[in-house]
VEXDREN-2710 file (C-alpha; in Angstrom, 1 decimal):
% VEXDREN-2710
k/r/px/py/pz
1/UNK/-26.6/33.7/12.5
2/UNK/-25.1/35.1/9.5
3/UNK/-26.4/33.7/6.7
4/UNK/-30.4/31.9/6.7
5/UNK/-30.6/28.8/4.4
6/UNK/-27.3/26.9/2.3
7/UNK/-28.2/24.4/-0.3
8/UNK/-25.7/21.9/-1.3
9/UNK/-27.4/19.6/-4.2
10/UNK/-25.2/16.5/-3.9
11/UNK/-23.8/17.2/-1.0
12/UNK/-22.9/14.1/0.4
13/UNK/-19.2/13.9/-0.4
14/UNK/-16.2/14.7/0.5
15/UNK/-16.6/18.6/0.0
16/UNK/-20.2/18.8/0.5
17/UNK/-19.2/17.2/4.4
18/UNK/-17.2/20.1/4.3
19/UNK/-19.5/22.7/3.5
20/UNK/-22.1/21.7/5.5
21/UNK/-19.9/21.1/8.1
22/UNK/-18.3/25.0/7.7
23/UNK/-21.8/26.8/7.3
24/UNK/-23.4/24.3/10.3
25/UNK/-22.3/27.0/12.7
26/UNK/-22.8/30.5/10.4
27/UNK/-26.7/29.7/8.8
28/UNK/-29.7/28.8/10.8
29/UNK/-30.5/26.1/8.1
30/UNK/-28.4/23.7/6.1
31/UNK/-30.2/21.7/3.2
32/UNK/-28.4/18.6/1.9
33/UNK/-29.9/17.2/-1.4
34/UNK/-29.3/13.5/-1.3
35/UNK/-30.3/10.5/-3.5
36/UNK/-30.5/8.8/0.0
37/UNK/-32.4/9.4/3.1
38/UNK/-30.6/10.5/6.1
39/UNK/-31.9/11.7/10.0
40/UNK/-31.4/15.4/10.3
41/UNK/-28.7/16.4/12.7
42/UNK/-29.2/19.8/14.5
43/UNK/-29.4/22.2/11.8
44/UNK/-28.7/20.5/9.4
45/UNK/-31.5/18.5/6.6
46/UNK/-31.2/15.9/3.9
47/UNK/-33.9/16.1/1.4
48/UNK/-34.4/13.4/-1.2
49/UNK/-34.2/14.5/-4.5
50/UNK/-33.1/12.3/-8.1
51/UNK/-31.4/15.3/-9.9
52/UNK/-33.7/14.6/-12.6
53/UNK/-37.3/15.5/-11.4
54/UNK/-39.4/18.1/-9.9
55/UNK/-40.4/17.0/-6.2
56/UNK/-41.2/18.9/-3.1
57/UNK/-37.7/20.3/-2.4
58/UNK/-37.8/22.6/-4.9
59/UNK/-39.3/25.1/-3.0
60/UNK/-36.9/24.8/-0.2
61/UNK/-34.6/26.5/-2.8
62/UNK/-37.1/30.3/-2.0
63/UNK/-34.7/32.6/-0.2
64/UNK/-31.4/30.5/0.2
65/UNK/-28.7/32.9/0.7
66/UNK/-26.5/30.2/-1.4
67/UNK/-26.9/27.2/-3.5
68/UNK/-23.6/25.0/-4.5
69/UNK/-24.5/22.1/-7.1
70/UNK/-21.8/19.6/-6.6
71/UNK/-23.5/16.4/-8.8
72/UNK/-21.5/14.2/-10.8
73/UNK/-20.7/10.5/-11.0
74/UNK/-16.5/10.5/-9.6
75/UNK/-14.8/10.1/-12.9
76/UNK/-12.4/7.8/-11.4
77/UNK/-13.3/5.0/-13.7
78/UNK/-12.8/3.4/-16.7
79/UNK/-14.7/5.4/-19.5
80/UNK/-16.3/2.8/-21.3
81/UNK/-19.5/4.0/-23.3
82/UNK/-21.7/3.4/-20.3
83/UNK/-19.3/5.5/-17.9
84/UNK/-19.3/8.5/-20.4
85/UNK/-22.8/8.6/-20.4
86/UNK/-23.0/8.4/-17.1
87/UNK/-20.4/11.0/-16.3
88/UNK/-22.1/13.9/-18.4
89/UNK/-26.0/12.6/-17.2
90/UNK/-25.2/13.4/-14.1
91/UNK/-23.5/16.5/-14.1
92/UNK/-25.4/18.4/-17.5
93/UNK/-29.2/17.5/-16.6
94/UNK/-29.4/18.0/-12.2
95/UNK/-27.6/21.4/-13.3
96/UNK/-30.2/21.7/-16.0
97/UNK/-33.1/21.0/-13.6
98/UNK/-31.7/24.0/-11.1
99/UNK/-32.0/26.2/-13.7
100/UNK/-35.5/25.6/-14.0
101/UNK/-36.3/25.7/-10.8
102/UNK/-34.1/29.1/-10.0
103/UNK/-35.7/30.5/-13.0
104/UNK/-39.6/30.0/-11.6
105/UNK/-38.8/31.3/-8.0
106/UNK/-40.3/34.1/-5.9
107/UNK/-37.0/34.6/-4.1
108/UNK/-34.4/32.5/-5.5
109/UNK/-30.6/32.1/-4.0
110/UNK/-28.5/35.0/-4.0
111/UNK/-25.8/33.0/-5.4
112/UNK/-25.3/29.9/-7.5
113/UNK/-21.8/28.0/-7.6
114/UNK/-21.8/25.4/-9.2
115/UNK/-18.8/23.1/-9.3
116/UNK/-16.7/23.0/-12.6
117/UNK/-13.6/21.2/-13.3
118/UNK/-9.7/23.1/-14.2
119/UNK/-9.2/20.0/-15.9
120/UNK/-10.7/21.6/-19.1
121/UNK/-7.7/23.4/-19.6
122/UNK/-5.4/21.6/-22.0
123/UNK/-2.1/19.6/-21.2
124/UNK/0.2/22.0/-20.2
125/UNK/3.9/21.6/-19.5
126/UNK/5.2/24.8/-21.2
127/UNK/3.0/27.7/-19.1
128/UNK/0.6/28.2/-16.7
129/UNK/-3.3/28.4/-17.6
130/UNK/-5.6/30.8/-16.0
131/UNK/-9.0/32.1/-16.9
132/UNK/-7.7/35.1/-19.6
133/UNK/-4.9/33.4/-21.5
134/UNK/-6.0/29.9/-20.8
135/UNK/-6.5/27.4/-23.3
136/UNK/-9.2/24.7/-23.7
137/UNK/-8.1/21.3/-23.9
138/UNK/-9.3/18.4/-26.3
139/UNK/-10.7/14.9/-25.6
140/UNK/-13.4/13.1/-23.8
141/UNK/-13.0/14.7/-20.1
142/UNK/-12.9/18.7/-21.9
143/UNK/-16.3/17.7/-23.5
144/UNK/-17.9/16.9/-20.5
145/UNK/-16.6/19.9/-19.4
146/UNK/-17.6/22.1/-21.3
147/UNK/-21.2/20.9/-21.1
148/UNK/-21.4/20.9/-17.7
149/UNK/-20.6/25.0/-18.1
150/UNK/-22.9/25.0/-20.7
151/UNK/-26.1/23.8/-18.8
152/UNK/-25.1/26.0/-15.9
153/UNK/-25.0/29.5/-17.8
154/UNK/-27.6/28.5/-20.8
155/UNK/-30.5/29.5/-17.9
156/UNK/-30.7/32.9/-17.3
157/UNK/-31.1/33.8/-13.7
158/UNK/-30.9/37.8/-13.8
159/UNK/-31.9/37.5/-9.6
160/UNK/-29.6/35.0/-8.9
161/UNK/-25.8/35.6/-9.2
162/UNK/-24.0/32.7/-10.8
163/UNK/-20.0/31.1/-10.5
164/UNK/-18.1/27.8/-12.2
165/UNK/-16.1/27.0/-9.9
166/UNK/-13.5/25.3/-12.0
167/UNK/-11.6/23.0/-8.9
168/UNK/-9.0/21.2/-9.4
169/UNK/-7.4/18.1/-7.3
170/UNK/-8.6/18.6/-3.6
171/UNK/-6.9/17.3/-0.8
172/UNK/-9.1/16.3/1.8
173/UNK/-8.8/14.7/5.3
174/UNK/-11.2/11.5/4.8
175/UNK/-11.5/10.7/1.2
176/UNK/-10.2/12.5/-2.4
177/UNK/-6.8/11.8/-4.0
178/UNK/-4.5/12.4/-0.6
179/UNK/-5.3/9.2/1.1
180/UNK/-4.8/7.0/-1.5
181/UNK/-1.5/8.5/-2.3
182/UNK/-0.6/8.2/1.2
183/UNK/-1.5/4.4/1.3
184/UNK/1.1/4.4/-2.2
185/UNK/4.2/5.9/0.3
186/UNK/3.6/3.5/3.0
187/UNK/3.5/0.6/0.7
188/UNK/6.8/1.9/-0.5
189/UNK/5.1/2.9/-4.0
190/UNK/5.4/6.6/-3.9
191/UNK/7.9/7.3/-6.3
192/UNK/6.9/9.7/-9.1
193/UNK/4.4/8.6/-11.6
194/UNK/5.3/8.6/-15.6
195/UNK/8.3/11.0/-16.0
196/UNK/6.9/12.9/-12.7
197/UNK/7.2/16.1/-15.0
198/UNK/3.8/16.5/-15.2
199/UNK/2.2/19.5/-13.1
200/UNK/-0.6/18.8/-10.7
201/UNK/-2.7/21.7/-9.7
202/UNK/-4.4/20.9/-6.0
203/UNK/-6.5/22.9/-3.6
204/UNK/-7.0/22.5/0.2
205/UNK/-10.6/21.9/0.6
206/UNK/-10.8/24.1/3.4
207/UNK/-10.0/26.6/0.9
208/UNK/-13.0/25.2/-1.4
209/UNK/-14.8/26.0/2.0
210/UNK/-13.7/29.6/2.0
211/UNK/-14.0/30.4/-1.6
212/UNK/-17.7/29.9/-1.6
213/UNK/-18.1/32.0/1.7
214/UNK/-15.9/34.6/0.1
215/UNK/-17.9/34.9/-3.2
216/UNK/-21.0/35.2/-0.7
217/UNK/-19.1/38.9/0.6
218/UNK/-17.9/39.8/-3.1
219/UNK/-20.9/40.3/-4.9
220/UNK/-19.4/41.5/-8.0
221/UNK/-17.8/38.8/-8.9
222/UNK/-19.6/36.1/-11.3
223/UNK/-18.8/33.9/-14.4
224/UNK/-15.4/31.7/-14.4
225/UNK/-13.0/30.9/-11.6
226/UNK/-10.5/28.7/-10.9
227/UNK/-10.3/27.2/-7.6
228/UNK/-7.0/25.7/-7.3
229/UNK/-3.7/26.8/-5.0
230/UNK/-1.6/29.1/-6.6
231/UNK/1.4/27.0/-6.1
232/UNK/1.0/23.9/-8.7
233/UNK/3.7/21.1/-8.2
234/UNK/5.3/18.8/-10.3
235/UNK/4.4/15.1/-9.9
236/UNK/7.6/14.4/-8.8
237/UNK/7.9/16.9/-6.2
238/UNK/4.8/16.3/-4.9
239/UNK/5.4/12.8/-3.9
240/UNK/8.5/13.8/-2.4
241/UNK/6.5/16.0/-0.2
242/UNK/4.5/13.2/0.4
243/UNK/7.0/10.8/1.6
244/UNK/8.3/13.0/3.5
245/UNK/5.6/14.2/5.4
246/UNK/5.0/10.2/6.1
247/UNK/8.5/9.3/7.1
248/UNK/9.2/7.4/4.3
249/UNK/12.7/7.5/2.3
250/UNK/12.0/5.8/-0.7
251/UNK/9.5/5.1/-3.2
252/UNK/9.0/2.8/-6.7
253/UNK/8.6/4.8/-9.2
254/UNK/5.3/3.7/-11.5
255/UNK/6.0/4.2/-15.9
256/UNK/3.6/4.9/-17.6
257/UNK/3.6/1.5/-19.4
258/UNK/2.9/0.0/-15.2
259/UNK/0.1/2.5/-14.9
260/UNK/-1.7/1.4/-17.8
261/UNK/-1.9/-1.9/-16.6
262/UNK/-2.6/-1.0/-12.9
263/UNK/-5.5/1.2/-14.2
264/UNK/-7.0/-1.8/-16.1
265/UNK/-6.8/-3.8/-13.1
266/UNK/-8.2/-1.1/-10.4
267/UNK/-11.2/0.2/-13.0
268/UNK/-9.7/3.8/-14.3
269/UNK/-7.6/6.0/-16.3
270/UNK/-4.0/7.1/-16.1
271/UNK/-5.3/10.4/-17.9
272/UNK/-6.3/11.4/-13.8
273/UNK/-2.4/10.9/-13.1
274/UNK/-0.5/11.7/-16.2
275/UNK/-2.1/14.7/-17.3
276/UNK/-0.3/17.5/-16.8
277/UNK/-2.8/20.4/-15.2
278/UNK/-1.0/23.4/-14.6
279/UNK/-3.5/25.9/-13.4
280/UNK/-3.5/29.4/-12.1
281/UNK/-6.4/31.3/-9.6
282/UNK/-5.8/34.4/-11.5
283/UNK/-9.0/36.2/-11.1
284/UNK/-9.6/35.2/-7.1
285/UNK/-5.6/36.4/-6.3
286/UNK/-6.6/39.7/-8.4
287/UNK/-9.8/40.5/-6.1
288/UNK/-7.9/39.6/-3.0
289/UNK/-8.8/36.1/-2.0
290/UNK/-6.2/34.9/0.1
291/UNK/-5.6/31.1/0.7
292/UNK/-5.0/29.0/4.1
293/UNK/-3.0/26.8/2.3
294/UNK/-1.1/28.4/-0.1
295/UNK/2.0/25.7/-0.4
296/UNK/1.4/21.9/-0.7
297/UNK/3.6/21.0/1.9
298/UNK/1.7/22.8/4.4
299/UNK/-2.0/21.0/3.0
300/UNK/-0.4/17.9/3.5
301/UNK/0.9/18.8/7.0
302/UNK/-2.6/20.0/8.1
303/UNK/-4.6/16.9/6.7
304/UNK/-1.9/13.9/7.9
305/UNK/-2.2/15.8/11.8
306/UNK/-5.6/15.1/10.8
307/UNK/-6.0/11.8/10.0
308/UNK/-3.2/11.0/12.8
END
C-alpha cells in the first residue's frame, strides 16, 4: 500500500464517497468520521464523532498520512437566522476542534486539507479571480468564509502541513448540483437562468480526488488553492451543454424575478445560481497539476455515461 491511514472528518457525502472510495485501494486504512454509525466495509471505518467534542477517535488521527475536514451544513437553504448559525457552527468549531487535537499529537497527519469555498471571491463578470490578484467578496456567504479559513490557519501545526482547498461547484455522479440540473433539461426547464451571463466555475470531483493525492506528492506546497477547472462557463453555455448532452433541444428559460419565487418555494437562495463565480486554479496549473476534466463538456459526458 502506498499510503497507511486517510481521515476524512465528515466524510459521508458526496466527495467524501469519493475519497474514500479513491484511497480504499492505495492506504491500508481509511477512517470516516460520521455523526452516524455505519458497519465497516473491508478497509474502510466509520468512527462516531460530534465535531464538537473530544472522544476516542482522536487518537486515530496519530500517524495519518492525510486528514481532509469536509464539515459543513449544505448551504442550499434558505438563510434565515437559524441557518446562518448553523452554516458557520458547523464548519468554524469541528475545524477548530482539529486543530486542537493536531496540535497535542505524537505524530500528527502529514497533511491537513481542509475544504474551503471559491465562492469567497466576489461577483465577478469583468475578470477572472485567482489566489494573487483575486478579490474578496461581500455579504453573508464571504463571512462564513472567511471564518471557516480563519479557524483552520489560527492553530499552528508546524508538523503538520496545511491546504484550503477553496472548491468551487462539483459535479458529481450521485448527488451535487449536476443531477438536479439534469432533472431541469428533461423537464424541459433548462434554459439559462437570470440573463445566463453569469460565470459558473465547476470542478470534476474526480479531480477533487486527485488534487488531494497530488498535494500528498508536492510537499511544498501549502496555504490557499483553488480547486476549480480552469475552463469556467457561462450560465448560458453551460446549460446548453447540458441539454445537449441529454438530448434535449429546448429549454424555458428561468428570470430572475421566477427564481426568487421558486427558491421560496423549494427552501434556498438564488445567490447559489445567480452569482457570478469566475474562478481561476492559478497556483495548482503553475506547479503542474494537470486536470482529467479540463472542459465541462467532457465532465458532463463522463458523469451522464455514469449515471446511464
Amino acid at each position: 500500500m502506498k499510503y497507511h491511514k486517510i481521515i476524512l472528518a465528515g466524510g459521508n457525502g458526496q466527495l467524501g464517497k469519493a475519497l474514500a472510495g479513491h484511497y480504499k485501494d492505495t492506504a491500508e486504512e481509511v477512517i470516516i468520521l460520521s455523526r452516524k454509525a455505519a458497519p465497516a466495509k473491508d478497509n474502510i471505518k466509520t468512527l462516531v464523532w460530534d465535531g464538537h467534542t473530544l472522544g476516542d477517535w482522536a487518537k486515530e488521527l496519530e500517524g495519518a498520512d492525510l486528514l481532509v475536514n469536509l464539515c459543513g451544513k449544505n448551504v442550499n437553504c434558505r438563510y434565515t437566522k437559524e441557518n446562518r448559525e448553523e452554516i458557520i457552527r458547523s464548519r468554524v468549531e469541528p475545524t477548530r476542534l482539529l486543530g486542537k487535537v493536531v496540535d497535542g499529537l505524537v505524530n500528527p497527519p502529514k497533511l491537513w486539507v481542509n475544504a474551503a469555498s471559491a465562492t469567497i471571491y466576489r461577483h465577478a463578470e469583468d475578470r477572472p479571480q485567482d489566489e494573487e490578484t483575486g478579490e474578496i467578496g461581500y455579504g453573508f456567504s464571504i463571512d462564513v468564509c472567511k471564518q471557516w479559513e480563519q479557524a483552520f490557519f489560527e492553530t499552528e501545526t508546524p508538523h503538520t502541513r496545511k491546504v484550503a482547498l477553496r472548491i468551487s461547484i462539483v459535479l458529481g455522479h450521485n448527488e451535487g448540483a449536476l443531477p438536479r440540473l439534469i432533472n431541469l433539461v428533461k423537464a424541459g426547464m433548462g434554459g439559462h437562468q437570470g440573463d445566463g451571463q453569469q460565470y459558473v466555475s465547476w470542478v470534476h470531483e474526480q479531480d477533487v480526488v486527485k488534487c488531494t493525492e497530488w498535494l500528498l506528492q508536492h510537499p511544498e506546497i501549502n496555504g490557499v488553492l483553488n480547486c476549480t477547472a480552469p475552463n469556467p462557463i457561462k450560465n448560458t453555455d453551460l446549460m446548453k451543454e447540458l441539454r445537449h448532452a441529454c438530448g434535449v433541444l429546448f429549454g424555458l428559460p428561468a428570470p430572475a424575478w421566477l427564481l426568487e419565487m421558486g427558491a421560496a418555494l423549494i427552501g434556498t437562495e438564488t445567490e447559489l445560481i445567480l452569482k457570478s463565480r469566475w474562478v481561476l486554479p492559478k497556483c495548482l496549473l503553475d506547479a503542474g497539476f494537470e486536470f482529467q476534466f479540463a472542459k465541462v463538456e467532457h465532465a458532463i459526458k463522463d458523469i451522464i455515461s455514469i449515471r446511464a
